[in-house]
C-alpha atoms as an extended CHARMM CRD file, in Angstrom:
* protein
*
       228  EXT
         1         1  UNK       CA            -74.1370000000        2.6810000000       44.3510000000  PROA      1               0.0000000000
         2         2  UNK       CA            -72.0620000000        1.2230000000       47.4790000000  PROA      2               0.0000000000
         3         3  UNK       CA            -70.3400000000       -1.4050000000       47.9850000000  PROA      3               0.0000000000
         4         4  UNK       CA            -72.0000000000       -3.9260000000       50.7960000000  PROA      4               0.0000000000
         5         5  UNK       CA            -69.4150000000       -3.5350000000       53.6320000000  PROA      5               0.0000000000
         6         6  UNK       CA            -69.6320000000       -7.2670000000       54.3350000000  PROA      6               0.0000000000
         7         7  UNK       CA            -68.6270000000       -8.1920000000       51.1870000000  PROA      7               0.0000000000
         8         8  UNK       CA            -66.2430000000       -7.3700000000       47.8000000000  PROA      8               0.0000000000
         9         9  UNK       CA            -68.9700000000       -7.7640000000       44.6430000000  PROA      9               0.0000000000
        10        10  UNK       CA            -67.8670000000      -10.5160000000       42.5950000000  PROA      10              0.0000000000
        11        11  UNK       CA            -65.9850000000       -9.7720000000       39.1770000000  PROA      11              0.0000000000
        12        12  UNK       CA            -69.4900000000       -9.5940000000       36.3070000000  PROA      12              0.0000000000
        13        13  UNK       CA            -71.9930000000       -8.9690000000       39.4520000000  PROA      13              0.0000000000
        14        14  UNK       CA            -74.4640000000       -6.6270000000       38.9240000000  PROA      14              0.0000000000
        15        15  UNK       CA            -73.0130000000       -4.2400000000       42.3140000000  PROA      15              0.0000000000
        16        16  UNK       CA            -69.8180000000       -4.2000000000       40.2850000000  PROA      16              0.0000000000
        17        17  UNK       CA            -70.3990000000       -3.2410000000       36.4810000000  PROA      17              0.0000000000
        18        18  UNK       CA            -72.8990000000       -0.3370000000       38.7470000000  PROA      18              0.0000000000
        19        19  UNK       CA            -70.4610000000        0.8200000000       40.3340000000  PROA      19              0.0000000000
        20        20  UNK       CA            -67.4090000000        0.3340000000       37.4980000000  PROA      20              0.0000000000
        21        21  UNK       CA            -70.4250000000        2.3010000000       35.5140000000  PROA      21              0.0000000000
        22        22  UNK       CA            -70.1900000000        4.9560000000       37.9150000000  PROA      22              0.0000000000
        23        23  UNK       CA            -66.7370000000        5.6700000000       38.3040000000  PROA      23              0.0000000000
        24        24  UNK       CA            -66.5490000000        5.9420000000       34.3220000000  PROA      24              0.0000000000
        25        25  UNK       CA            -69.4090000000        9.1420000000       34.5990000000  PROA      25              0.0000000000
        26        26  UNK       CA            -67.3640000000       10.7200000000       36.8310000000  PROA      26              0.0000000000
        27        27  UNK       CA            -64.2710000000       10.4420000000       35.2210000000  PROA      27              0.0000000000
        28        28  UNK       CA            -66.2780000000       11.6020000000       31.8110000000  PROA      28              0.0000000000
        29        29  UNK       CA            -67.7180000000       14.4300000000       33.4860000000  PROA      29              0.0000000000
        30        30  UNK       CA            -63.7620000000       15.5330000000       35.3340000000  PROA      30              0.0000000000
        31        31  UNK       CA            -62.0270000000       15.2600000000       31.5990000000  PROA      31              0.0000000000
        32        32  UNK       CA            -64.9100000000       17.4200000000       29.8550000000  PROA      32              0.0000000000
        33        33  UNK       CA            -64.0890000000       19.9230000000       32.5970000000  PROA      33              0.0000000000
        34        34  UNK       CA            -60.2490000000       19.9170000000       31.9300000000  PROA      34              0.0000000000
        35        35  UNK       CA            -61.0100000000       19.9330000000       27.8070000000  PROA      35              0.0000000000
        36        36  UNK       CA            -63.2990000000       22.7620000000       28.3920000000  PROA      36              0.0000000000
        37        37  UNK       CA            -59.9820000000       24.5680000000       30.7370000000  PROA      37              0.0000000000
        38        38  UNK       CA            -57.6500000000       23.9040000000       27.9190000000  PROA      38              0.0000000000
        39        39  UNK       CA            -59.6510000000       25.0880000000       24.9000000000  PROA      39              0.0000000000
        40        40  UNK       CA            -60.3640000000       28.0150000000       27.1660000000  PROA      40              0.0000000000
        41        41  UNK       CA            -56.6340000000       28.7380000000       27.2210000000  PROA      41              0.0000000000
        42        42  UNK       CA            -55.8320000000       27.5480000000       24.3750000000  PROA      42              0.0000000000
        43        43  UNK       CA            -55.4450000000       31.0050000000       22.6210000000  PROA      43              0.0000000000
        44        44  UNK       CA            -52.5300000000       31.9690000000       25.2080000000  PROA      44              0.0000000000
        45        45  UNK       CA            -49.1860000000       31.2590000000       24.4800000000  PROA      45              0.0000000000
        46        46  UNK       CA            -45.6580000000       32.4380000000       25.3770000000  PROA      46              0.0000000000
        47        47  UNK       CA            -45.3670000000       34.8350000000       22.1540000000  PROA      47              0.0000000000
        48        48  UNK       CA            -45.4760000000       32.1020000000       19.6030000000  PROA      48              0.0000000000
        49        49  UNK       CA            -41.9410000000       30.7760000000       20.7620000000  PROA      49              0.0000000000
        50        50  UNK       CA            -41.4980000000       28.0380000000       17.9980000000  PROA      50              0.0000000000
        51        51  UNK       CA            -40.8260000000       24.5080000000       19.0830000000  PROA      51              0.0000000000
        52        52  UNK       CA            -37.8720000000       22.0100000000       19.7490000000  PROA      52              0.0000000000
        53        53  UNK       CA            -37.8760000000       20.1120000000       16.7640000000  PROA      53              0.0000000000
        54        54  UNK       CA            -37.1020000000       16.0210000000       17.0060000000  PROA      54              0.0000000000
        55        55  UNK       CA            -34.3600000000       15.5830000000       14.2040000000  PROA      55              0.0000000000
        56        56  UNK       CA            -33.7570000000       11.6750000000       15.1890000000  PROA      56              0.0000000000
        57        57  UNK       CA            -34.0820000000        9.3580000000       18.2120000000  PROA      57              0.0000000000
        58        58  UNK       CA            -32.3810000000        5.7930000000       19.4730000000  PROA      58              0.0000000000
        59        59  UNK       CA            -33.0790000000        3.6130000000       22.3670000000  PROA      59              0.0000000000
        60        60  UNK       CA            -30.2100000000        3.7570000000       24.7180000000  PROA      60              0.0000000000
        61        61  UNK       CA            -31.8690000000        1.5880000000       27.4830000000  PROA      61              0.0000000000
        62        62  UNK       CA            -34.9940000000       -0.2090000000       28.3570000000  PROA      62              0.0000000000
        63        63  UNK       CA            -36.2440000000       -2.4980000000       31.1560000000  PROA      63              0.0000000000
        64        64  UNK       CA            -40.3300000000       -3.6810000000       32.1560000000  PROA      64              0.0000000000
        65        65  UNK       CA            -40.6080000000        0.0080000000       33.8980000000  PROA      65              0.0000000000
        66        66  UNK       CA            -39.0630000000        2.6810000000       31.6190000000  PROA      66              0.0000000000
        67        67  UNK       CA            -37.4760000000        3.2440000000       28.5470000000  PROA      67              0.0000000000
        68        68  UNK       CA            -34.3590000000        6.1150000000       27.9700000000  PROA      68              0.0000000000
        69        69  UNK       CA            -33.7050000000        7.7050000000       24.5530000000  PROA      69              0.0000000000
        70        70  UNK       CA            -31.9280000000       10.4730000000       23.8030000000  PROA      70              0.0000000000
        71        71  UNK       CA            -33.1270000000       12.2730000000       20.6650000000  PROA      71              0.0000000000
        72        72  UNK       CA            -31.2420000000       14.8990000000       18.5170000000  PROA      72              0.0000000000
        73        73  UNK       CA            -32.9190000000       18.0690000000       18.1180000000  PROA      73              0.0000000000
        74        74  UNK       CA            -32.8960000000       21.3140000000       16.8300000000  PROA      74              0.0000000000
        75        75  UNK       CA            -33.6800000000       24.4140000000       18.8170000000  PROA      75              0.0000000000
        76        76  UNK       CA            -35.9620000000       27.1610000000       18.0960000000  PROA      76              0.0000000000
        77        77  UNK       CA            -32.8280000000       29.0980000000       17.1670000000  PROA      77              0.0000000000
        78        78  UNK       CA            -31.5970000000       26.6260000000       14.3240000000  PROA      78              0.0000000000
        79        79  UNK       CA            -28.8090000000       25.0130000000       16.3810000000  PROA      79              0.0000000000
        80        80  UNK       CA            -28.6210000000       21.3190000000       17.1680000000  PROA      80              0.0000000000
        81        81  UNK       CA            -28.4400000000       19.4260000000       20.3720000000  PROA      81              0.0000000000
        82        82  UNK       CA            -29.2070000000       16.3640000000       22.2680000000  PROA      82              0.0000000000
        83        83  UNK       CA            -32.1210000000       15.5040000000       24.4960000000  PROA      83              0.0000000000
        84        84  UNK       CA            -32.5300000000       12.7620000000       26.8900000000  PROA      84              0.0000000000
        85        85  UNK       CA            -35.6880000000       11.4000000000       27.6740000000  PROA      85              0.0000000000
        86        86  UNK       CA            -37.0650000000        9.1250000000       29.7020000000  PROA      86              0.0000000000
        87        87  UNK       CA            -40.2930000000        6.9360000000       28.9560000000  PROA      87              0.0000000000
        88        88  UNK       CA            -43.0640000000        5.7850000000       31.4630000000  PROA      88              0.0000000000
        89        89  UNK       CA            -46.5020000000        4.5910000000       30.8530000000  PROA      89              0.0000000000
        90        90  UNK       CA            -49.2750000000        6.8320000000       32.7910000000  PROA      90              0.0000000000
        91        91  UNK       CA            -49.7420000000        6.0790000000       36.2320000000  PROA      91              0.0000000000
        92        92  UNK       CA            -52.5570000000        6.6440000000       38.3710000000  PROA      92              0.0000000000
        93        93  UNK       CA            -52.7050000000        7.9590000000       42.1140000000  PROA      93              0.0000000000
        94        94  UNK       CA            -55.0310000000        7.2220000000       44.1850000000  PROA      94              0.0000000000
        95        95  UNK       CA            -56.9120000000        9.4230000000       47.3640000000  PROA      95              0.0000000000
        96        96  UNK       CA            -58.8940000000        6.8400000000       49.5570000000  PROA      96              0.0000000000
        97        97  UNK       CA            -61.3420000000        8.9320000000       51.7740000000  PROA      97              0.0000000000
        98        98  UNK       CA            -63.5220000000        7.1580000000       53.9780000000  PROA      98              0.0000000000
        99        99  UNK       CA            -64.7350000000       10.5730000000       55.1390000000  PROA      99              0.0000000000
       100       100  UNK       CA            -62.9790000000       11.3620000000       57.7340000000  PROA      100             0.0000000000
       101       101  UNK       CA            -59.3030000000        9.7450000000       56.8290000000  PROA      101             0.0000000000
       102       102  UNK       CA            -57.1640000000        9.1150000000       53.9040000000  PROA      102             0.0000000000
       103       103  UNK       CA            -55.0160000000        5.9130000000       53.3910000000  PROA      103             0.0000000000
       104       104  UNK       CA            -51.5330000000        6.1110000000       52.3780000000  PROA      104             0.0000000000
       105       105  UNK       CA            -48.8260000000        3.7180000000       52.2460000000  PROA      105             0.0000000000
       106       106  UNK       CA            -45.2710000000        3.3620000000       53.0250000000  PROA      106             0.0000000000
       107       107  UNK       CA            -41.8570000000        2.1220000000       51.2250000000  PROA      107             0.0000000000
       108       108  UNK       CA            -38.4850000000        2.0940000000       50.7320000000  PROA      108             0.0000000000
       109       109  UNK       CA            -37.8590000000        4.2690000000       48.0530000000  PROA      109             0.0000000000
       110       110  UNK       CA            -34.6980000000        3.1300000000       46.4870000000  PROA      110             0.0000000000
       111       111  UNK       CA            -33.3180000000        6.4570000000       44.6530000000  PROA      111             0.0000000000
       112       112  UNK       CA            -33.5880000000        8.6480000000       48.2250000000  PROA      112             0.0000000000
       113       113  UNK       CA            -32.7970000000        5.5080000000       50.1140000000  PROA      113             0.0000000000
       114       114  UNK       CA            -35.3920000000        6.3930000000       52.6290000000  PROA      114             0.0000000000
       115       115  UNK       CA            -38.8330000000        5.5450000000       53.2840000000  PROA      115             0.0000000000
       116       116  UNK       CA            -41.5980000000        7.6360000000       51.9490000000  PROA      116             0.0000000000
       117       117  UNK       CA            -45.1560000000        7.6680000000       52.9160000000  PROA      117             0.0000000000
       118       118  UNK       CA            -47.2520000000        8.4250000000       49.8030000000  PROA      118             0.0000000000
       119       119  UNK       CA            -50.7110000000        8.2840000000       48.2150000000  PROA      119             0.0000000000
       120       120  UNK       CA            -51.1610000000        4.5720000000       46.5000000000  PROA      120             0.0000000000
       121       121  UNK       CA            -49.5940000000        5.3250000000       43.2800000000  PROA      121             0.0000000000
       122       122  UNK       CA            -48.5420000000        3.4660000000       39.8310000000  PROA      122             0.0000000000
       123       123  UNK       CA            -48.5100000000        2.2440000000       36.8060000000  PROA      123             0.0000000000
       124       124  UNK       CA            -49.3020000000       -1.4580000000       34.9970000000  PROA      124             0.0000000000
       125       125  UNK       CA            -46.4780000000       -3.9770000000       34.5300000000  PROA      125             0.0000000000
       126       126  UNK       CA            -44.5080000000       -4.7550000000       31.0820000000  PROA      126             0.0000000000
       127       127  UNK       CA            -44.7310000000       -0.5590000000       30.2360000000  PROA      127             0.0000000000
       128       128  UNK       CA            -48.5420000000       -1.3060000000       29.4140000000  PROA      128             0.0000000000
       129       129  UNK       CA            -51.0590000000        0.9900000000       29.1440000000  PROA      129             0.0000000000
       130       130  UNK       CA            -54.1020000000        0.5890000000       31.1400000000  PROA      130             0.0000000000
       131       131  UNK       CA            -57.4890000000        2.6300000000       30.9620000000  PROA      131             0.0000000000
       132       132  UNK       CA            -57.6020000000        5.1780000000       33.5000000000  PROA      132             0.0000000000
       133       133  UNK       CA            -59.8330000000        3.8990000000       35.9360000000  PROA      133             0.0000000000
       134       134  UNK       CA            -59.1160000000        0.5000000000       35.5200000000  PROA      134             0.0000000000
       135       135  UNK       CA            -55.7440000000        1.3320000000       36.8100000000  PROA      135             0.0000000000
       136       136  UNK       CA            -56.7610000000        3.3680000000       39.6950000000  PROA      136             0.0000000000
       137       137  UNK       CA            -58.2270000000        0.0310000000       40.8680000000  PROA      137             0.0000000000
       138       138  UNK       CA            -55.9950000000       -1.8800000000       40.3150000000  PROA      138             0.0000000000
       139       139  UNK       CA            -53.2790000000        0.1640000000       42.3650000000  PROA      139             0.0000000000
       140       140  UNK       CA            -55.3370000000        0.6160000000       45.4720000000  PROA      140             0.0000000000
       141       141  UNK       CA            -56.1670000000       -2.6070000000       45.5340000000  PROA      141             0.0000000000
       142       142  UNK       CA            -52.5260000000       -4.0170000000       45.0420000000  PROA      142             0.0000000000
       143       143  UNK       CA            -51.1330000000       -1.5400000000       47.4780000000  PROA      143             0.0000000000
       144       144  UNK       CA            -53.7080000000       -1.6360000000       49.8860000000  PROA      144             0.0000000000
       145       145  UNK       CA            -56.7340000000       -4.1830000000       49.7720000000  PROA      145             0.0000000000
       146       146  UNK       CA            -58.9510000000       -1.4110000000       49.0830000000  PROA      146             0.0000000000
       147       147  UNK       CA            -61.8360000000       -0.8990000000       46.7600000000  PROA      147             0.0000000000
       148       148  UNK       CA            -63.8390000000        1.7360000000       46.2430000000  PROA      148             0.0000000000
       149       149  UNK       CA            -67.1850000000        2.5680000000       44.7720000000  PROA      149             0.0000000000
       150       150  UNK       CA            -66.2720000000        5.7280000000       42.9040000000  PROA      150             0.0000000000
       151       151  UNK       CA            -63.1570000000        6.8220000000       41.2050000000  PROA      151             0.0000000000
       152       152  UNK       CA            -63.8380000000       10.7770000000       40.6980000000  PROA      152             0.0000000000
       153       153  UNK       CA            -61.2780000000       12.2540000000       38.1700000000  PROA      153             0.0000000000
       154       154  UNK       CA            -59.4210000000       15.0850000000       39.8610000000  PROA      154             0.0000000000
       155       155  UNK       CA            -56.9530000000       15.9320000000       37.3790000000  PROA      155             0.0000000000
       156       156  UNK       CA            -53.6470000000       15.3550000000       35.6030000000  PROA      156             0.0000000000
       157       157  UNK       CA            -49.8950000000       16.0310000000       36.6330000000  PROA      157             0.0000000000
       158       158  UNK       CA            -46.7140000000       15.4960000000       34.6780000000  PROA      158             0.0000000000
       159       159  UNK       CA            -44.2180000000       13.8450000000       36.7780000000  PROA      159             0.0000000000
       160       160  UNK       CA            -40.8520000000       15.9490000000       35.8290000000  PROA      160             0.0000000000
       161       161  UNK       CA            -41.0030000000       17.2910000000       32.3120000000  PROA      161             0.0000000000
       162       162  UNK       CA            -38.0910000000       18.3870000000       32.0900000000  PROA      162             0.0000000000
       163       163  UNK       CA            -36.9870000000       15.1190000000       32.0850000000  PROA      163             0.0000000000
       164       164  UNK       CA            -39.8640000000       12.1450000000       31.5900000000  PROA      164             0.0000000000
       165       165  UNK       CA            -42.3770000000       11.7750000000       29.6990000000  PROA      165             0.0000000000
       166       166  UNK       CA            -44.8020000000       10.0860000000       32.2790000000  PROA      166             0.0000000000
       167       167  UNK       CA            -48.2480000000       12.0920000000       32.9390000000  PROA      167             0.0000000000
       168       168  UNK       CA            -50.3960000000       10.6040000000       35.8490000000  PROA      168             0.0000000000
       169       169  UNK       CA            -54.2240000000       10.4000000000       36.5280000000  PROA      169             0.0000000000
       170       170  UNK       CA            -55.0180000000       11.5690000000       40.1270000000  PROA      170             0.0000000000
       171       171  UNK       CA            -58.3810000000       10.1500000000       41.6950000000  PROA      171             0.0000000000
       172       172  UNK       CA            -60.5270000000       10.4360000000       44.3880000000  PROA      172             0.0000000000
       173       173  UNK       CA            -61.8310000000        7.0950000000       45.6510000000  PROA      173             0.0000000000
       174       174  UNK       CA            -64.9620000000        7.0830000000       48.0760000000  PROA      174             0.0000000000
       175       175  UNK       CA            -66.9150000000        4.3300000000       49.3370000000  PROA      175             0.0000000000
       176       176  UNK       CA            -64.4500000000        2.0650000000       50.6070000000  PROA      176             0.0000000000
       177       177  UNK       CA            -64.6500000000       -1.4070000000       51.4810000000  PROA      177             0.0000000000
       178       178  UNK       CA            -61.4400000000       -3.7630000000       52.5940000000  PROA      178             0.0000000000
       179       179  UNK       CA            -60.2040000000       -6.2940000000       50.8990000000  PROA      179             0.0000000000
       180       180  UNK       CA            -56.9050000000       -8.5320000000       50.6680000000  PROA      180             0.0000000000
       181       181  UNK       CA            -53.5440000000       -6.9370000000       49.3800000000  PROA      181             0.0000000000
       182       182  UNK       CA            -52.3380000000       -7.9380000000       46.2230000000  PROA      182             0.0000000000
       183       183  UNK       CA            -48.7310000000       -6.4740000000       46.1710000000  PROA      183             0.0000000000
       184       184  UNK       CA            -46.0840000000       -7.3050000000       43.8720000000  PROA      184             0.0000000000
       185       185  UNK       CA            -43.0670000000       -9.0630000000       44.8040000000  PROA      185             0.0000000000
       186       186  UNK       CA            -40.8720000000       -5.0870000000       44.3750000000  PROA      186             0.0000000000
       187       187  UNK       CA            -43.3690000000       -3.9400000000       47.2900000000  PROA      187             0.0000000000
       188       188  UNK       CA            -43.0750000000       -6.3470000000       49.9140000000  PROA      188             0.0000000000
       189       189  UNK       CA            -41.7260000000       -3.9620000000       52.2160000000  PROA      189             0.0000000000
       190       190  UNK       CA            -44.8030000000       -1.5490000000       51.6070000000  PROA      190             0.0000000000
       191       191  UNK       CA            -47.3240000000       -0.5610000000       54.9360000000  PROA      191             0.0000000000
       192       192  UNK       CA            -50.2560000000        1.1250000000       54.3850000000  PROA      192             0.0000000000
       193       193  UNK       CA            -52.4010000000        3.1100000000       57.1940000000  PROA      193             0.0000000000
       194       194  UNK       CA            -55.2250000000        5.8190000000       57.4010000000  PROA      194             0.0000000000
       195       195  UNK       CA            -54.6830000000        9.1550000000       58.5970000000  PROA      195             0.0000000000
       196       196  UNK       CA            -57.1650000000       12.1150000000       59.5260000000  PROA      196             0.0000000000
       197       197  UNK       CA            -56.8400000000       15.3070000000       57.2050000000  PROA      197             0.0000000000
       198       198  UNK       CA            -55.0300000000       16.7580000000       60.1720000000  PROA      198             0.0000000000
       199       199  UNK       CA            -52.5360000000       14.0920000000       60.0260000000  PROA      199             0.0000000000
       200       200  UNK       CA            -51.9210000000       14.4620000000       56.7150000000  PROA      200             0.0000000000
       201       201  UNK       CA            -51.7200000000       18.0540000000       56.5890000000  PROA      201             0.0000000000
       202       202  UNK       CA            -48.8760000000       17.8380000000       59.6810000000  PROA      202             0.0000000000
       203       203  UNK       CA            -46.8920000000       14.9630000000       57.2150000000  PROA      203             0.0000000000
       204       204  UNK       CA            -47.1600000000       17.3500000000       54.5020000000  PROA      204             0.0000000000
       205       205  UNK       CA            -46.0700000000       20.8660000000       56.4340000000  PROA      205             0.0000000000
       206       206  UNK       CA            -43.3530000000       18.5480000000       58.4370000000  PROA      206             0.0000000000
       207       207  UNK       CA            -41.2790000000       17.0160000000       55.7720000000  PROA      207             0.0000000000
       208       208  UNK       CA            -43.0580000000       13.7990000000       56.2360000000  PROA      208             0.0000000000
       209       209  UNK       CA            -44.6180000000       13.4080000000       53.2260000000  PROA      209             0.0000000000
       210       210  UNK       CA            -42.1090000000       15.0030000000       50.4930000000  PROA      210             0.0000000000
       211       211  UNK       CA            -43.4380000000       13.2710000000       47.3770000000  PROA      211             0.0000000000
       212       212  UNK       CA            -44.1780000000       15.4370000000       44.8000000000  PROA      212             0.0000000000
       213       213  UNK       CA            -47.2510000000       13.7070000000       43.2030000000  PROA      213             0.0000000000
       214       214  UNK       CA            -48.9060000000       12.9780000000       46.6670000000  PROA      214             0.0000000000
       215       215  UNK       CA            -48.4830000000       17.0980000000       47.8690000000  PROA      215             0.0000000000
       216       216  UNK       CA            -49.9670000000       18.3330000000       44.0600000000  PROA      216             0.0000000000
       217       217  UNK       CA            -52.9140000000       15.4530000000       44.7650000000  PROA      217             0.0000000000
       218       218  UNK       CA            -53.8780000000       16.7670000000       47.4790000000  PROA      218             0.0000000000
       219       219  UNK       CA            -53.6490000000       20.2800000000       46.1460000000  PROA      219             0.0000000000
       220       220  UNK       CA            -56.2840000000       18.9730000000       43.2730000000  PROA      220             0.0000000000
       221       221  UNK       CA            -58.3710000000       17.5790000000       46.3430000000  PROA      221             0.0000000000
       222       222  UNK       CA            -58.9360000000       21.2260000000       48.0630000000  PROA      222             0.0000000000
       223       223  UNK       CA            -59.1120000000       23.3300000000       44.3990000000  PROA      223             0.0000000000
       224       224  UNK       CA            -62.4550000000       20.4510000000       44.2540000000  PROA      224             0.0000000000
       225       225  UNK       CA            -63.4760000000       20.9470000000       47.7170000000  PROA      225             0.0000000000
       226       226  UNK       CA            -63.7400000000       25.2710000000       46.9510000000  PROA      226             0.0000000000
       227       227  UNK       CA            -65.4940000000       24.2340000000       43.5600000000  PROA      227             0.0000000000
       228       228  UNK       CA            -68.3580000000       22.8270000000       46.0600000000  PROA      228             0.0000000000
């Protein structure tokens, strides 16, 4: 069920546990697919290459967003070695669609030290872990003022694992209505704007958009749209 364009639903109203209710069946139906996938494949391997094993691990460093270990381990081979690791709750990343144009936003992203224009991405404060959906929302509507209807589950992406640990939920959110921006004091910079699929198709093949997450979204979004 849509949202009344006039109006956000009221936290409890009947317009929002519907459409809450909603998002949840699609995001049921999306992980039976991907458990279905897996236990499909699940009888492949890569020639029953044991494991890493974790001998030990310590804490080196931790703040609210991330935590970095490094862990001692012994290879497949019986020799010992170190492995640094670093620790992020899931995030989710959200693909506004309005049917005709996507909304992304834009920051300063501190590591590149340039701006980026992305797909409303991230994950709850204090390392918490939030249920899927309920993070989706509460992304796009921090980032962006958004909300949406429907969260459909398109699928799961590791963020660098040769590196983190973090794994990220990737949704498609339809029936958008505007709202005010709840940002968090790191993303006052932060801009957010729609663009058609040609725009964002031009970002993408230009070097505009170069964020790894946002490109393999959208990647998700047109393996769905073949499906159809």
């Amino acid at each position: 069920m849509p949202w009344s364009s006039s109006h956000s639903p009221r936290p409890g109203s009947p317009t929002r546990r519907n459409a809450a209710a909603s998002s949840r069946i699609a995001v049921n139906a999306s992980w039976s697919r991907v458990q279905r996938t897996r236990a499909r494949l699940s009888g492949r391997d890569t020639g029953q290459v044991p494991f890493i094993e974790t001998i030990g691990s310590r804490e080196v460093y931790r703040n609210p967003w991330m935590v970095l270990r490094e862990d001692d381990i012994r290879r497949p081979d019986g020799s010992p070695g170190v492995y640094a690791v670093v620790d992020k709750p899931t995030y989710a990343l959200v693909m506004a669609y309005d049917g005709a144009r996507f909304r992304l936003v834009e920051q300063f992203r501190y590591p590149v030290g340039a701006r980026r224009w992305e797909f409303p991405q991230g994950t709850a404060p204090d390392l918490a872990d939030l249920e899927a959906v309920a993070l989706a929302e509460r992304e796009l509507r921090e980032e962006t003022g958004l909300r949406a209807a429907t969260f459909e589950l398109l699928g799961q992406l590791d963020v660098a694992p040769g590196m983190s640990s973090q794994r990220g939920w990737v949704f498609l959110a339809t029936g958008i209505t505007p709202g005010p921006v709840e940002r968090e004091h790191e993303e006052q910079d932060m801009r957010s704007a729609w663009f058609s699929r040609l725009e964002l198709e031009e970002m993408i093949r230009d070097g505009v958009i170069t964020d790894a997450q946002s490109i393999a979204a959208y990647g998700l979004l047109l393996l769905r749209e073949a499906r159809l």
